[in-house]
KEGUVEX-160435 format. One record per residue (C-alpha): x negated, y, z; residue in three letters. Coordinates in steps of 0.001 Angstrom, whole numbers, padded with zeros to 6 digits, always signed. Example, Ala and Ser with C-alpha at 12.3 -4.5 7.8 and 13.67 -1.06 7.14 Angstrom:
% residues 2
-012300-004500+007800ALA -013670-001060+007140SER 
This chain:
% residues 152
-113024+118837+041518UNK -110712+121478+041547UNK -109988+124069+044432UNK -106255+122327+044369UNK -107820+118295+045208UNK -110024+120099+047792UNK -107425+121542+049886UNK -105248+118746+049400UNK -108263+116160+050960UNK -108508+118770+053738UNK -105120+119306+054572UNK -105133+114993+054494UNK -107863+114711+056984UNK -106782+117614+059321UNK -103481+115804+059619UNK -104871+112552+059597UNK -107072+113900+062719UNK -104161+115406+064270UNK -102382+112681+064548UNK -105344+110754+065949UNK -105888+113706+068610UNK -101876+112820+069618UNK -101742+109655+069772UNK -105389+108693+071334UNK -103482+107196+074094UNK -103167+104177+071740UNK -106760+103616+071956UNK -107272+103851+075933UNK -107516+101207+078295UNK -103775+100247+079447UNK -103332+100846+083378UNK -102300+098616+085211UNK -099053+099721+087625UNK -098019+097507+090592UNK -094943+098379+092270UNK -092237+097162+094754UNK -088462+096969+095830UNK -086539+094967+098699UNK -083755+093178+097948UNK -080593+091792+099728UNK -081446+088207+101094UNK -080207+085711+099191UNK -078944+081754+101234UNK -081259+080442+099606UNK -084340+082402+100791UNK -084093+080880+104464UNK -084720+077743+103241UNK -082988+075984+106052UNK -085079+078167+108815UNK -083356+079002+112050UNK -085502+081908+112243UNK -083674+085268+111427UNK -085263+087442+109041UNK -086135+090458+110265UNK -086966+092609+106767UNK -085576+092063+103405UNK -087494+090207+100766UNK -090075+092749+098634UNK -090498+091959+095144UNK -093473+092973+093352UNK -093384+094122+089983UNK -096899+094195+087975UNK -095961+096664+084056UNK -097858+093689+082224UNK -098308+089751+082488UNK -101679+089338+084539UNK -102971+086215+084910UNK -103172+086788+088867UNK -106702+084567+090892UNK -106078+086166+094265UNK -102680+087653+096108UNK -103302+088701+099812UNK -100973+090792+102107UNK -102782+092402+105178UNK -101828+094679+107418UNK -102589+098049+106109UNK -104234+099521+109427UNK -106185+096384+109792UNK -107627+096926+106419UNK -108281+100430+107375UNK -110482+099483+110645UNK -112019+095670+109595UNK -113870+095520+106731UNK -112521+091604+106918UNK -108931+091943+107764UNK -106611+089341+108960UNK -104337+087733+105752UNK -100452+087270+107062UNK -100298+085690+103403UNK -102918+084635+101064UNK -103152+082424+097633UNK -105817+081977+095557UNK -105813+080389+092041UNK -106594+076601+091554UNK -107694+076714+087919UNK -105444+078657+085711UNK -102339+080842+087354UNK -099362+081295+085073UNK -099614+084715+083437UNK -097007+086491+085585UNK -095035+090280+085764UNK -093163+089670+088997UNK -093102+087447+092708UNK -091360+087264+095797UNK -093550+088031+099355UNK -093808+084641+100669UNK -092866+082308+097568UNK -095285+080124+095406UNK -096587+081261+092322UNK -097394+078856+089308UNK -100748+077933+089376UNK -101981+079175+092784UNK -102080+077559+096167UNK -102485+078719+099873UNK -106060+079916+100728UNK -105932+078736+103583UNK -103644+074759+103785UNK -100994+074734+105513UNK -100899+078438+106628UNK -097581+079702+104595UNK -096704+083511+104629UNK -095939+085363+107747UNK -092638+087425+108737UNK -092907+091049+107628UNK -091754+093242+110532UNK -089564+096330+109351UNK -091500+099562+109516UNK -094900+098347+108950UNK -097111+099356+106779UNK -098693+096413+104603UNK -101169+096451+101525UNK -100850+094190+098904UNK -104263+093121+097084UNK -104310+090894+093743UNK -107185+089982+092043UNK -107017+089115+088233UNK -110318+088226+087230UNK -112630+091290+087760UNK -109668+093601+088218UNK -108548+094398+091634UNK -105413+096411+092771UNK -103889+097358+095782UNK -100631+098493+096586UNK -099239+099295+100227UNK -095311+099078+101105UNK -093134+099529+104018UNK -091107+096302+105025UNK -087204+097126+105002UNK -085080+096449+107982UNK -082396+093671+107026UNK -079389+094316+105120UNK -076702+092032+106863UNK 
């Protein structure tokens, strides 16, 4: 070989590891980010319920589909002090949940059911702090969020 292939083959795989150095983001685990916004309530979010609304809706927003087994809202201080804290909603999957990137506090979700029959999801109260927890297989995140007072 001659002193011009060498350098060529080195210049080749010190580029070819440069580029892996810069891009070894590719190769990492993706994280998973769970966020939140309220939105204006919409007529058909009362659902024929004489009960005012005291917060806006929250939608969560999860940056990939996740196949979700477990969504639970708790209070966030109650989760702080009980190692078991009190659910004001919680579903669990029945079999196989819908692979999903977004839901609405309080509505159903494909594939999942109440945890506990017949206990739907609770009002949130503006200017509490709440933690969401999802489950999606041996993943768990948790996310907390301040309820919004209504927007008339």
């Amino acid at each position: 070989m001659t002193n011009k292939n060498i350098s060529i083959i080195a210049l080749v795989i010190l580029l070819g590891g440069l580029s892996l150095y810069f891009n070894r983001d590719w190769f990492a685990p993706q994280v998973i980010q769970l966020s939140h916004r309220s939105i204006a309530p919409r007529d058909w979010m009362a659902r024929g319920r004489a009960v005012k609304i005291p917060a806006n809706p929250v939608v969560f927003i999860i940056n990939k589909n996740l196949q979700l087994t477990e969504v639970k809202v708790v209070v966030a201080t109650d989760a702080e002090t009980n190692k078991y804290p009190h659910a004001i909603w919680h579903l669990v999957s029945d079999s196989n949940s819908v692979p999903t990137r977004e839901f609405i506090y309080g509505a159903p979700i494909r594939g999942m059911k109440l945890a506990i029959k017949g206990a739907g999801a609770d009002l949130l109260q503006p200017g509490v702090d709440y933690r969401l927890v999802i489950a999606a297989g041996s993943k768990t995140l948790e996310h907390d969020f301040i309820a919004v007072p209504r927007t008339p």
